[in-house]
KOLBA-732441 format. One record per residue (C-alpha): x, y, z; residue in one letter; residue number from 0. Coordinates in Angstrom, 1 decimal. Example, Ala and Ser with C-alpha at 12.3 -4.5 7.8 and 13.67 -1.06 7.14 Angstrom:
2
+--------+--------+--------+---------+-----+
:   east :  north :     up : residuo : num :
+--------+--------+--------+---------+-----+
:   12.3 :   -4.5 :    7.8 :       A :   0 :
:   13.7 :   -1.1 :    7.1 :       S :   1 :
+--------+--------+--------+---------+-----+
***
This chain:
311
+--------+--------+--------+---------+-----+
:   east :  north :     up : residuo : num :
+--------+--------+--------+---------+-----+
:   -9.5 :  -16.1 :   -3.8 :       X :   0 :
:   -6.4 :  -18.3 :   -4.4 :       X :   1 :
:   -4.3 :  -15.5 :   -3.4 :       X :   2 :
:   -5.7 :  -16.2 :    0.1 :       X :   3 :
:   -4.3 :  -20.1 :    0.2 :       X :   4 :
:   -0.7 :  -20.3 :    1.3 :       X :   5 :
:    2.0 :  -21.0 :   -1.5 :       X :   6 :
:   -0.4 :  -19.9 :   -4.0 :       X :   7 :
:    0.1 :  -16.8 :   -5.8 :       X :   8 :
:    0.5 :  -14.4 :   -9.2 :       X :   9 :
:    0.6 :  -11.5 :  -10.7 :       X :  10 :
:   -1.8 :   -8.3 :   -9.9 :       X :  11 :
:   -1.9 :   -8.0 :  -14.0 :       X :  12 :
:   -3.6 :   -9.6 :  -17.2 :       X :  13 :
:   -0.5 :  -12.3 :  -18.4 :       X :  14 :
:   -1.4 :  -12.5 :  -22.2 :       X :  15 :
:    1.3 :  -13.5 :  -23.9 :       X :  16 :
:    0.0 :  -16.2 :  -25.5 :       X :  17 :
:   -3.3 :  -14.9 :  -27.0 :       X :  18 :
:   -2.5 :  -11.5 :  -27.6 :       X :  19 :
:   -2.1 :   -9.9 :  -31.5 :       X :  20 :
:    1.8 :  -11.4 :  -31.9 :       X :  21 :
:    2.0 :  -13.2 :  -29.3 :       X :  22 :
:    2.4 :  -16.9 :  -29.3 :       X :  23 :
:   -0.4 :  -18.1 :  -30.8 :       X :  24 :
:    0.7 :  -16.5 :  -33.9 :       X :  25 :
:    4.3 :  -17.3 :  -33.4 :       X :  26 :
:    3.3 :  -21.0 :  -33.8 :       X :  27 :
:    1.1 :  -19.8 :  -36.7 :       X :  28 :
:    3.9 :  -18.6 :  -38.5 :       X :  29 :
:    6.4 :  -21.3 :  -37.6 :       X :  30 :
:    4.4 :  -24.2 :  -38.0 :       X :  31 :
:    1.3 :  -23.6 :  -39.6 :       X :  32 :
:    1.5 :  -21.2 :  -42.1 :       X :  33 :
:    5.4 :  -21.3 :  -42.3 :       X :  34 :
:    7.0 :  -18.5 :  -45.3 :       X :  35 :
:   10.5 :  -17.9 :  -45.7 :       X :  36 :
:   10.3 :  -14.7 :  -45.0 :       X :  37 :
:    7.1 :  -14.1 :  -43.0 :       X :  38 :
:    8.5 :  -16.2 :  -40.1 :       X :  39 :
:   11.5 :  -13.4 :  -40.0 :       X :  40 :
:    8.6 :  -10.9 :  -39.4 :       X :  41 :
:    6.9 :  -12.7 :  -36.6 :       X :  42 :
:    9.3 :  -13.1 :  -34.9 :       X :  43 :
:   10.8 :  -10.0 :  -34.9 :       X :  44 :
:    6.8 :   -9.0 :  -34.3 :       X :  45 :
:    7.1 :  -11.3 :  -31.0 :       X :  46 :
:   10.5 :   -9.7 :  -29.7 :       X :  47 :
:    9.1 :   -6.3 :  -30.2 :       X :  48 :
:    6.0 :   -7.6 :  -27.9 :       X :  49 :
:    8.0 :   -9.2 :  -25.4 :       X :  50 :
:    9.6 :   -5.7 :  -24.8 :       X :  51 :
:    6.6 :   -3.8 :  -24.1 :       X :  52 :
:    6.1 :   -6.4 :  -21.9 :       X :  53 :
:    9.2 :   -6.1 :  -20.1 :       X :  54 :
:    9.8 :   -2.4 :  -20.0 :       X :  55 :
:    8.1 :   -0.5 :  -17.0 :       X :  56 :
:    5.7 :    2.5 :  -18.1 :       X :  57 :
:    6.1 :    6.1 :  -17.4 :       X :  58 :
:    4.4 :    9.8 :  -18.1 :       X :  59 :
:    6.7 :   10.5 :  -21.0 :       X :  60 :
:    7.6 :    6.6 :  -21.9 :       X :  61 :
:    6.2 :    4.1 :  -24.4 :       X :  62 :
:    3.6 :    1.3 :  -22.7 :       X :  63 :
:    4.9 :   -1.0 :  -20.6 :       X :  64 :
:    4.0 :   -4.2 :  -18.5 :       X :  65 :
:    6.5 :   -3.8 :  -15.9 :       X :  66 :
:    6.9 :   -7.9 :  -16.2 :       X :  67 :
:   11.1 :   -7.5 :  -15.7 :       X :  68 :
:   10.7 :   -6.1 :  -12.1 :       X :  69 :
:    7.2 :   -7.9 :  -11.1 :       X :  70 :
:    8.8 :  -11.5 :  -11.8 :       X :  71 :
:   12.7 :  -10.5 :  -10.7 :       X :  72 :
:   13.8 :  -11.4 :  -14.6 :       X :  73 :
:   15.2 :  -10.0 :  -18.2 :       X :  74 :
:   11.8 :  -10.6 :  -19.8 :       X :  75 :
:   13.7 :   -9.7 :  -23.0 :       X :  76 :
:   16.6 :  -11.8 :  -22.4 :       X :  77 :
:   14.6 :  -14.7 :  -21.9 :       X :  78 :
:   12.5 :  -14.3 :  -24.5 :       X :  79 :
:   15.9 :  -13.9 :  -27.0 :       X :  80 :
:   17.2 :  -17.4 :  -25.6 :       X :  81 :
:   14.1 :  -18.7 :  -26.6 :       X :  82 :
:   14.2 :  -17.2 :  -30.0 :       X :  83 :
:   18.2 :  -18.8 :  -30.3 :       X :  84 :
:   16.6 :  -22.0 :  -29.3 :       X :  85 :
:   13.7 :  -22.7 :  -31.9 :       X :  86 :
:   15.7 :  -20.8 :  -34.6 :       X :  87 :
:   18.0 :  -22.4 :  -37.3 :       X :  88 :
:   20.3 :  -19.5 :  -37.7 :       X :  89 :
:   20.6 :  -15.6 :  -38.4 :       X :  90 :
:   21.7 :  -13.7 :  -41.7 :       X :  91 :
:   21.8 :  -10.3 :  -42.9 :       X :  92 :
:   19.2 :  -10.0 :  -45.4 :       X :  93 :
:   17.1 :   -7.3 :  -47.3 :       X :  94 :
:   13.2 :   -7.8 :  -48.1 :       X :  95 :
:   10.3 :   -5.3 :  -49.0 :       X :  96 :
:    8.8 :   -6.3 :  -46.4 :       X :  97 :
:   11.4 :   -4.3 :  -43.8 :       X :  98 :
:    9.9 :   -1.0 :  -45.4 :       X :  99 :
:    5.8 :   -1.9 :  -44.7 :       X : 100 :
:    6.2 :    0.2 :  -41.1 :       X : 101 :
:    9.1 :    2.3 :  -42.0 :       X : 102 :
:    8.2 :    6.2 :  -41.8 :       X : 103 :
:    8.4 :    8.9 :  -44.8 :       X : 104 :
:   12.0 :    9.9 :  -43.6 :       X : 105 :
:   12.9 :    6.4 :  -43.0 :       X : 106 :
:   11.2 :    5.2 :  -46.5 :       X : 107 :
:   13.1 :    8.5 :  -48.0 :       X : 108 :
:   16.9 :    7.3 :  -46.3 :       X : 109 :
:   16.8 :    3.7 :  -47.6 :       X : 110 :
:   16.2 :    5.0 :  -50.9 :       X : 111 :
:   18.6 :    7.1 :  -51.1 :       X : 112 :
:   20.9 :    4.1 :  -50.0 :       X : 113 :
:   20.1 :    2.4 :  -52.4 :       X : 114 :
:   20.4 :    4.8 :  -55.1 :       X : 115 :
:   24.0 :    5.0 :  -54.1 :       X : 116 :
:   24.7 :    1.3 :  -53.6 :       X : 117 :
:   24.2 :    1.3 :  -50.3 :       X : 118 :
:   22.8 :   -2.0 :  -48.2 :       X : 119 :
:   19.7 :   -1.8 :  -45.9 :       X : 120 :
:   20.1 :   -5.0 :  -45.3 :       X : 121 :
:   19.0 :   -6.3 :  -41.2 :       X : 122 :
:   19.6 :   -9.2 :  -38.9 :       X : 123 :
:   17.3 :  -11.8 :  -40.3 :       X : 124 :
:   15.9 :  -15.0 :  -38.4 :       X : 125 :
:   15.3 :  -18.8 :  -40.0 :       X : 126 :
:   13.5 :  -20.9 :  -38.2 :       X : 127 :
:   11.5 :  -23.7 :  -39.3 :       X : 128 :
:   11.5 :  -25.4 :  -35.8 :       X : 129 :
:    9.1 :  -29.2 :  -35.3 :       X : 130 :
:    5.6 :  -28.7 :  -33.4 :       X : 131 :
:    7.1 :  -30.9 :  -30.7 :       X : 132 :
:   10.7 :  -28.6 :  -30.3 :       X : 133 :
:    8.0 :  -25.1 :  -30.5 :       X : 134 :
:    6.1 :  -26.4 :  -27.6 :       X : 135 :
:    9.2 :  -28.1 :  -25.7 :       X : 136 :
:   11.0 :  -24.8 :  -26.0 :       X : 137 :
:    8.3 :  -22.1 :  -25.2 :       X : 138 :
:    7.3 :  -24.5 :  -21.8 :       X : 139 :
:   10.5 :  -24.2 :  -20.8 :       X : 140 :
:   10.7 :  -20.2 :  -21.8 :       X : 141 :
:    7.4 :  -19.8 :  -19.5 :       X : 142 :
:    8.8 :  -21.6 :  -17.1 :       X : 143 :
:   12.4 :  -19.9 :  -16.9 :       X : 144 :
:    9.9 :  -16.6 :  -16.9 :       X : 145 :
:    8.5 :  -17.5 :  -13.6 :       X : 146 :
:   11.2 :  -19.6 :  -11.4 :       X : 147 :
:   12.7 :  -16.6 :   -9.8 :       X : 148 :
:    8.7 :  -15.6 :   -8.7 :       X : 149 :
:    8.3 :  -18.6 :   -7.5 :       X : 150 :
:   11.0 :  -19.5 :   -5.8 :       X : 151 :
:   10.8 :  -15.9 :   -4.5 :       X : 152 :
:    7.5 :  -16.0 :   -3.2 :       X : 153 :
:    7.7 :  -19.4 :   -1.6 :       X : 154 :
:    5.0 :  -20.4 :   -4.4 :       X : 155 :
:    3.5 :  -24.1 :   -5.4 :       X : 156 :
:    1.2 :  -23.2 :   -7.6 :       X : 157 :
:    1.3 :  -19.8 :   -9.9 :       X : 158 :
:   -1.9 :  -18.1 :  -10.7 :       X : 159 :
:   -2.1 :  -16.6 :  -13.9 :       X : 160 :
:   -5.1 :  -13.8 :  -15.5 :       X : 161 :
:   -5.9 :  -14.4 :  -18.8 :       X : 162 :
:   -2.9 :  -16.4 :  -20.1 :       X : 163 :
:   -5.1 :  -18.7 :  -21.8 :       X : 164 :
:   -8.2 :  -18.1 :  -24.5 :       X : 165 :
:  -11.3 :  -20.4 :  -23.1 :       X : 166 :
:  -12.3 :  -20.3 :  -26.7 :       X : 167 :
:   -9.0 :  -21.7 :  -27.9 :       X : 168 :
:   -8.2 :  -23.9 :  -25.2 :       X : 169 :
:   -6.4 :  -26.9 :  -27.0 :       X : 170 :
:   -3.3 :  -24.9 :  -28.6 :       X : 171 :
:   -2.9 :  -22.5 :  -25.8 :       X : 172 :
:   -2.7 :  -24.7 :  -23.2 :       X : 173 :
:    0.3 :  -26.5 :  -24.1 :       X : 174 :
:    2.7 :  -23.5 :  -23.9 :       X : 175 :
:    1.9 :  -23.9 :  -20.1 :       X : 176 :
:    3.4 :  -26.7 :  -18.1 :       X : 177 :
:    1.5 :  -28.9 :  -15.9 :       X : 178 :
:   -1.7 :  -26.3 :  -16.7 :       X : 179 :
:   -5.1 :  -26.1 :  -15.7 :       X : 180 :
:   -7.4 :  -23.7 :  -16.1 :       X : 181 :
:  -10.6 :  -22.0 :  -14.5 :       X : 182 :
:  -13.2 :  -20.0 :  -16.6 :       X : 183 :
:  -15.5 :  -18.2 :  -14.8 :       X : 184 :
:  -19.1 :  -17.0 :  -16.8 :       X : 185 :
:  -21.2 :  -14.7 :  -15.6 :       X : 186 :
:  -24.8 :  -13.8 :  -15.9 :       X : 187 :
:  -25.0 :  -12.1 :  -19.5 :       X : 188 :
:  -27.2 :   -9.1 :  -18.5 :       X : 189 :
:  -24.7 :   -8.0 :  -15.8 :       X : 190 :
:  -22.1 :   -8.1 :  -18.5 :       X : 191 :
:  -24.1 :   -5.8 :  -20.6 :       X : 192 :
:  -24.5 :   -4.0 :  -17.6 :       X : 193 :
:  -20.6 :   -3.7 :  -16.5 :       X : 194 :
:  -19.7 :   -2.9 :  -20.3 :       X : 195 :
:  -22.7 :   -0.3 :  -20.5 :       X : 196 :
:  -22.0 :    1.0 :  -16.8 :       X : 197 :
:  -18.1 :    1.4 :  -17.4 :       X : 198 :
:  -17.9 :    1.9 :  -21.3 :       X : 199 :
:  -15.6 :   -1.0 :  -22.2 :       X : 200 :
:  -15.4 :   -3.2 :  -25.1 :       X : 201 :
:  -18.9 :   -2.8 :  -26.7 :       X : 202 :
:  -19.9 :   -0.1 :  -24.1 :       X : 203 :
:  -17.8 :    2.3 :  -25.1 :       X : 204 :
:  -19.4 :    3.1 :  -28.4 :       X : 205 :
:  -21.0 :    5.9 :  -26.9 :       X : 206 :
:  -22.7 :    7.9 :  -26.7 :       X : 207 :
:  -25.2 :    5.3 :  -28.6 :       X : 208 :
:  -26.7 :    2.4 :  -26.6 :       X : 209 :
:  -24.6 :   -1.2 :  -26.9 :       X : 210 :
:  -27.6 :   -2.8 :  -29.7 :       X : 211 :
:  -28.8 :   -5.9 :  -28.2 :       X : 212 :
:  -27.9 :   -7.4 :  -31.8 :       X : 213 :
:  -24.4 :   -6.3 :  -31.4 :       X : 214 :
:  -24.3 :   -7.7 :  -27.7 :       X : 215 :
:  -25.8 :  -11.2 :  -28.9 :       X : 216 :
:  -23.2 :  -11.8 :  -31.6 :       X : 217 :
:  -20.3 :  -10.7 :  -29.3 :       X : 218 :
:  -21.7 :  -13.0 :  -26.5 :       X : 219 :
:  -21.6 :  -16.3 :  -28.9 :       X : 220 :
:  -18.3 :  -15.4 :  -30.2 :       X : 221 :
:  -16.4 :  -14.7 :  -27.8 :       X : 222 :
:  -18.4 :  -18.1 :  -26.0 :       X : 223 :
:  -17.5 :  -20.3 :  -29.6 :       X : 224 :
:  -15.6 :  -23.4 :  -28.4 :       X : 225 :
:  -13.0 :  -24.7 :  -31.1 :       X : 226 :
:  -13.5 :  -28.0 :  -33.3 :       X : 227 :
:  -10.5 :  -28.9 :  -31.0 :       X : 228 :
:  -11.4 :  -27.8 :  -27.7 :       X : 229 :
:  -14.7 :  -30.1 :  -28.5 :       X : 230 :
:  -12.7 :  -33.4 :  -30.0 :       X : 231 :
:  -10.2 :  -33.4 :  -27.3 :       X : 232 :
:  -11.6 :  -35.0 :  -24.0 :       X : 233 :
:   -8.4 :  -34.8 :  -22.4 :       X : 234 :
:   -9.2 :  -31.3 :  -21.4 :       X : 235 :
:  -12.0 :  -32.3 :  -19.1 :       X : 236 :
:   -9.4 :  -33.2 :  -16.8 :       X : 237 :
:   -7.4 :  -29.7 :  -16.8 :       X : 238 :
:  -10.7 :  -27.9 :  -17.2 :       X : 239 :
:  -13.3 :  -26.5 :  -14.4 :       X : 240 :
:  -16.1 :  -24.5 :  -15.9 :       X : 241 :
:  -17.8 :  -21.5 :  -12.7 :       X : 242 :
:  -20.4 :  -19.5 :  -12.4 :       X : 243 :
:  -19.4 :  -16.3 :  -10.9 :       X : 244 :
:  -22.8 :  -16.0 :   -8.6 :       X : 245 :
:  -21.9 :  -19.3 :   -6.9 :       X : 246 :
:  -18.8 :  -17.9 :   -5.2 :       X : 247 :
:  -21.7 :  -15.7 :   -3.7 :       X : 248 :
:  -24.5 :  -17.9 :   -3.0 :       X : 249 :
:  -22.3 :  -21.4 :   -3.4 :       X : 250 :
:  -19.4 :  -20.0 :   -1.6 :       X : 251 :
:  -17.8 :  -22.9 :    0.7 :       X : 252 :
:  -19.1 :  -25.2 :   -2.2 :       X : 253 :
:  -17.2 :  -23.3 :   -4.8 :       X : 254 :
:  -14.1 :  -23.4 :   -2.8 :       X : 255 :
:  -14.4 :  -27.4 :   -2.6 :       X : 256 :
:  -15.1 :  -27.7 :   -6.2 :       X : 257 :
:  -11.7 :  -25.4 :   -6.9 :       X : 258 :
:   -9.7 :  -27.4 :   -4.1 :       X : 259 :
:  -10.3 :  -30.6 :   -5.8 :       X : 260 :
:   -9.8 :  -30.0 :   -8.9 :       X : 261 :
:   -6.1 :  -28.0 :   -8.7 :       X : 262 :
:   -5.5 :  -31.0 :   -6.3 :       X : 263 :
:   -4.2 :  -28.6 :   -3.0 :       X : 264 :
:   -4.6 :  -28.6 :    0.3 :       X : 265 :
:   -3.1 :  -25.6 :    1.7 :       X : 266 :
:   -4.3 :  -23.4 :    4.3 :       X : 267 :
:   -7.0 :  -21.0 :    3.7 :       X : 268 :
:   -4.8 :  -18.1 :    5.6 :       X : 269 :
:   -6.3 :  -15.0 :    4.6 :       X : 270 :
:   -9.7 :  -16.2 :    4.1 :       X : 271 :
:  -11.9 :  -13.2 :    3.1 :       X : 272 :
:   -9.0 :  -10.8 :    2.4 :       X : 273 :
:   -9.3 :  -10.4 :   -1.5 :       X : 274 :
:  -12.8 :  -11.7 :   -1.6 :       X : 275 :
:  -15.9 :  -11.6 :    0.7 :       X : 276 :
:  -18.5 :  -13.2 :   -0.3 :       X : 277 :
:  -20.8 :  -10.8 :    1.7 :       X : 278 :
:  -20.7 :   -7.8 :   -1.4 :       X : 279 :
:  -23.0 :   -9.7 :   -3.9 :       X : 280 :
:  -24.8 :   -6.8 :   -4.0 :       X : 281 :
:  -22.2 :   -4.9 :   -5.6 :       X : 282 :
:  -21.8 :   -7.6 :   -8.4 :       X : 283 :
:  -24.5 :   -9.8 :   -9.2 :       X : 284 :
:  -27.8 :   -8.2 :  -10.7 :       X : 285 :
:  -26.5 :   -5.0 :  -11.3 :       X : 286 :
:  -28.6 :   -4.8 :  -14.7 :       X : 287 :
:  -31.6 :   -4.4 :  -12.5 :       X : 288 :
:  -30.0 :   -0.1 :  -12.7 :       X : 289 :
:  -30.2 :    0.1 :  -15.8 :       X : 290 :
:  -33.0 :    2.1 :  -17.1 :       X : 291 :
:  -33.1 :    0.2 :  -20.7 :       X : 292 :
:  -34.9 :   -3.2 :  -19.3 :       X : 293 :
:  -36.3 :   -4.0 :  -22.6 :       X : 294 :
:  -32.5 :   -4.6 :  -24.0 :       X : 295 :
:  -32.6 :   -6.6 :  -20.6 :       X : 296 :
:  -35.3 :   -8.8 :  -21.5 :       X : 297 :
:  -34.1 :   -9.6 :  -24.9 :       X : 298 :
:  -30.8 :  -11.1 :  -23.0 :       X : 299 :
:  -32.6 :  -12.9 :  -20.6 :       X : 300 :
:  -34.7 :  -14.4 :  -23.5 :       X : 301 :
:  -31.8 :  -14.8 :  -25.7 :       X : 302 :
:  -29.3 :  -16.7 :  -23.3 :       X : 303 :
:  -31.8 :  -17.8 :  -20.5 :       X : 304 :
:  -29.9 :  -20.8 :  -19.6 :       X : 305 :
:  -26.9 :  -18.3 :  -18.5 :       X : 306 :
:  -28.9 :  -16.6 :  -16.3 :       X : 307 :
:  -28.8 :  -16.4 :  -12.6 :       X : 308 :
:  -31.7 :  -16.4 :  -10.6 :       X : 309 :
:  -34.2 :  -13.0 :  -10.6 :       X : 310 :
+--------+--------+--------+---------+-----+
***
């Protein structure tokens, strides 16, 4: 739907960078929280080799890829090495166990045999033991510098972004985005059941067995958990507008009010209806009425009945 308003636009792709397994979030684990002298070496090194996948386009015969590089007219990996030169203290060439955890047998087999000649394995090493307040100074202006050229490309104000951050981890995430805010949009638990079960994703694709209503219920709390910090900061009521995915269907003119406000914009609705029409509901909400297991159904509806839409 923002994709619709004039000067408002973003990627056709999930931007994770932040919560994903070595991204970010675990950067700034290893950096500031939890920092080792050599364990900070491997996360960052952990982050780079991320950051390339990201970067790199994907092919038949080629390695995953994001395709980030060409989508945002950038170097995602030379950005992301300035930023590493920025919130890092210096390099050496150094030699830890640690480099052989991932190595291969014939990899494993050459460094020992370098060694039992007197042969160095050592590798470019990183030190950094950066402040919170240089980490999150830094990595705003690293996402920024990521998106200028798409912006200024795309004539754009405002930059949507999928999934760049966790709405159970709000607090921590949000600050590696500049001038953020962020929309979560729930949906009626049964037709999440119902999408997993339909299209066999996360839970649903531990087929051929039926997704338990006991595994359903714990992954529905969890994955709902706020943080102690999310819930002790009220600064994020500002930056923060909780939807229901129905009212975009029932609540439609409403809902686009509600979003309006809170980003603060005012731009033309030019290609109203284009990405979304409010006038498939059908296709979205209730789908669980399909399925043939209804007594799994019921146990939802009982189980989270304040997340329910209306029957």
């Amino acid at each position: 739907i923002l994709k619709e308003f004039d000067h408002i636009g973003g990627l056709d792709r999930e931007f994770r960078i932040a919560k994903d397994p070595c991204g970010l979030i675990d950067l700034e684990s290893s950096l500031i929280s939890n920092w080792e002298f050599v364990r900070h070496n491997t996360a960052i090194n952990d982050f780079i080799d991320y950051c390339q996948m990201l970067g790199r386009n994907e092919g038949l015969f080629t390695k995953t890829g994001k395709g980030f590089s060409d989508s945002l007219g950038v170097s995602f990996l030379s950005e992301t090495e300035r930023y590493i030169n920025r919130i890092t203290d210096f390099t050496y060439y150094g030699d830890t166990l640690l480099q052989r955890y991932n190595l291969t047998v014939k990899e494993l087999l050459i460094q020992r045999m370098r060694s039992k000649f007197k042969l160095d394995n050592k590798k470019q090493m990183y030190f950094a033991k950066p402040t919170k307040d240089k980490f999150l100074i830094e990595t705003n202006t690293y996402i920024r510098n990521l998106f200028n050229n798409f912006a200024n490309n795309n004539n754009l104000k405002v930059v949507v972004l999928d999934q760049a951050i966790p709405p159970n981890n709000i607090s921590k995430s949000i600050q590696y985005f500049n001038k953020s805010k962020l929309i979560i949009v729930d949906r009626d638990p049964r037709d999440i059941y119902a999408t997993m079960f339909k299209e066999k994703r996360l839970l649903g694709a531990d087929s051929p067995h039926p997704v338990s209503f006991e595994k359903y219920s714990v992954w529905h709390k969890s994955v709902r958990h706020q943080s102690q910090n999310d819930i002790s900061n009220s600064d994020l009521d500002a930056n923060v507008l909780r939807l229901n995915f129905e009212s975009f269907f029932v609540d439609y003119d409403i809902t686009i009010d509600r979003i309006k406000e809170f980003l603060g914009v005012d731009f033309p609705h030019r290609d109203k209806g284009m990405r979304f029409s409010p006038d498939t509901m059908q296709k979205y909400v209730g789908i669980w009425r399909t399925l043939p297991d209804q007594y799994t159904i019921s146990r939802i509806k009982e189980e989270f009945i304040d997340s329910c839409f209306l029957d």
